[in-house]
C-alpha positions in Angstrom: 11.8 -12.4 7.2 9.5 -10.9 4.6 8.0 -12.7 1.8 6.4 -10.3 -0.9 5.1 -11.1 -4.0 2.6 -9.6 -7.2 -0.6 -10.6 -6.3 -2.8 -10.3 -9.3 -5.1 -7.7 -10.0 -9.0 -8.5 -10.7 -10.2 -5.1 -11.1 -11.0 -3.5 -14.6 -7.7 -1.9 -16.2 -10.0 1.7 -16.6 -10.5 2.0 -13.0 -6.5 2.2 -12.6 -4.9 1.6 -9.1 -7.1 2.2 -6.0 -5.5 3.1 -2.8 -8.3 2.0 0.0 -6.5 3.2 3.0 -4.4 6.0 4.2 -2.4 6.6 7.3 -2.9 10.0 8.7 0.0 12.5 10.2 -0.5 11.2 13.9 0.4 8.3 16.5 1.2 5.0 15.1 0.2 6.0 11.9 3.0 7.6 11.0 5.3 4.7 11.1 2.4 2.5 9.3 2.3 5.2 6.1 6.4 5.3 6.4 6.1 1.4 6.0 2.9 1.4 3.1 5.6 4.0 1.4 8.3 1.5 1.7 6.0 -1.3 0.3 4.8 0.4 -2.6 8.3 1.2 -3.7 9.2 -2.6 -4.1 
């Protein structure tokens, strides 16, 4: 089971949303971006 919730946000409102990490097109990453994409969505 998966427990998600809105964690708050510390960084200035003018620097918008910051992605810091993302998957490329190969191995294990794929699933992991598929996943991040599934995330986000929520």
């Amino acid at each position: 089971m998966v427990y998600l919730c809105n964690a708050p946000t510390y960084f200035p409102s003018e620097l918008g949303e910051q992605t810091y990490y993302q998957p490329s097109n190969q191995g294990l990453e794929v699933k992991i971006g598929e996943k991040l994409k599934q995330l986000r969505g929520l």
